[in-house]
N, C-alpha and C positions, 0 to 999 in steps of 0.2 A: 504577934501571934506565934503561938510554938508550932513545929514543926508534927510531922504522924507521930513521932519517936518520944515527944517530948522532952528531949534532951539538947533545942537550941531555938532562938527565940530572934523574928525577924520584927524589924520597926523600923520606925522615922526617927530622926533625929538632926536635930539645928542644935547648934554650939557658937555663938560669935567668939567665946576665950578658944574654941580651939581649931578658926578659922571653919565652921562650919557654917556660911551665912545662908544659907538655903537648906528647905527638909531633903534630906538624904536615907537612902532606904540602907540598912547595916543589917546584920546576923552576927549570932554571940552564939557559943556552944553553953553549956554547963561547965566546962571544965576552962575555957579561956580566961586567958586574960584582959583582953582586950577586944572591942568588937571592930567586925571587919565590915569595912563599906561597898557592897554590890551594884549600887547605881554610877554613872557615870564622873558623877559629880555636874553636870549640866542641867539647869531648868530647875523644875522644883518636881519631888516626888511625894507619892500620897499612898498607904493601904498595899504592904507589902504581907504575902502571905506566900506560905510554903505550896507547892503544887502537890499533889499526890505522892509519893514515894521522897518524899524529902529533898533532894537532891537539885531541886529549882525554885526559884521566886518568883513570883507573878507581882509584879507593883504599877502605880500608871505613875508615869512622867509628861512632862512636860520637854523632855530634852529634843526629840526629833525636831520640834517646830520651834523650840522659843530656849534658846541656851542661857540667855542670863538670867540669874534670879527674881522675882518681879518683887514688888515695893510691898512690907511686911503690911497682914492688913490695920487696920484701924481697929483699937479696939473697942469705939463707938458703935462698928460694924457686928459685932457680939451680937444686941440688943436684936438687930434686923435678922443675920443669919444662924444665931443660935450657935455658932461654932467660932475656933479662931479660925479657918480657911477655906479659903478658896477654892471652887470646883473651878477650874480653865476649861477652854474651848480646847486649848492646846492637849489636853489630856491624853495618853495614847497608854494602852497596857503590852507591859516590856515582861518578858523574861530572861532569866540570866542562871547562870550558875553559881553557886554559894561563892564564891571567889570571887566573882564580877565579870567575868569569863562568859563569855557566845552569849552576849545580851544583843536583843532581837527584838524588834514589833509583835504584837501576838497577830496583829491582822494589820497588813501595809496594804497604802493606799484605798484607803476606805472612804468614801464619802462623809460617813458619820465620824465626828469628833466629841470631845468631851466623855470619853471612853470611862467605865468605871464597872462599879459593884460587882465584882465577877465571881462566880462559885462552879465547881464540879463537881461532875457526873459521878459518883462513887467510883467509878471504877477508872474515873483520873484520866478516861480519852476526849471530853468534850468540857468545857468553858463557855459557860452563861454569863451575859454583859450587858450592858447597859450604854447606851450611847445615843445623844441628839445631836443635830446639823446648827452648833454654835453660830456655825460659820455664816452659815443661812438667817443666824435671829434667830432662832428657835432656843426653848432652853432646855431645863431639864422635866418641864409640864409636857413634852414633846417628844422624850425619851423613846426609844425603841427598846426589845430586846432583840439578842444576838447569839448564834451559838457558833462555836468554833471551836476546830481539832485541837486538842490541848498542845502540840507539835503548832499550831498559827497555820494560817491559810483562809482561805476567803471565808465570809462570817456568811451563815444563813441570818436574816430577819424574819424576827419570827411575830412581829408584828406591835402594836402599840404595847407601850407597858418599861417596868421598872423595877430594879432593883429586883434579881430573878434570886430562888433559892430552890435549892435543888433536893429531889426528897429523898430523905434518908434511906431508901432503900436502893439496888439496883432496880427491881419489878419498876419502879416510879422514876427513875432517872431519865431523862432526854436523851432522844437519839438520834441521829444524822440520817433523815429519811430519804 
């Protein structure tokens, strides 16, 4: 996904020739040479996207709970899930700074895992998610959403539901009531 500026461009990326055995979240400018790696290097990461103002990455990992890579999926598994991967229970949404710098939980010690889909409020202060209790059996039919300070701190639930999108306006956007 490119950044507000469209002058740099965040993703995943797995390389076994250049020791990259697990998806890793990177940032490339327009003018670089070479892209730089933001995620830890631990676990597996998914759905890296610029926060408002450019200047941070929102991705989910797996790193907090589960640091080795997990076993590449099957590609038999395609036909069943429509995709190459895997949503983990493990899933937890990080931010960090373009450099890999003061990477953080967006929401620590949350009951819900399997952390995902997140989008914001236009005006970059609140973060809508998605997340069900893996932990518990439950899946993603089970889903909550979530809203939370774009800075991380405890998530309101805002009740059953999935995959939140936030309306293109300020007048429509969510707010911390």
């Amino acid at each position: 996904y490119w950044n507000p500026a469209g002058d740099a461009l965040v993703f995943q990326r797995r390389n076994s020739d250049l020791g990259i055995e697990c998806d890793r979240i990177f940032v490339i400018g327009r003018s670089d040479a070479t892209p730089r790696q933001v995620s830890n290097g631990k676990g597996v990461t998914t759905c890296g996207y610029f926060l408002p103002g450019g200047a941070r990455v929102l991705f989910a990992s797996t790193q907090g709970l589960a640091s080795a890579c997990p076993p590449p999926i099957d590609p038999s598994e395609y036909q069943r899930l429509g995709y190459f991967w895997h949503v983990f229970a493990e899933y937890d949404l990080w931010t960090a700074n373009l450099d890999g710098s003061d990477l953080r939980p967006l929401v620590a010690e949350m009951e819900y895992d399997g952390q995902g889909s997140p989008d914001w409020s236009t005006d970059g202060r609140l973060i809508a998610f998605d997340a069900w209790r893996a932990s518990a059996g439950e899946s993603f039919e089970q889903a909550h959403v979530f809203l939370v300070d774009a800075g991380g701190g405890p998530a309101r639930d805002l009740g059953d539901g999935a995959i939140p999108q936030v309306a293109p306006t300020a007048a429509r956007s969510p707010t911390a009531a």
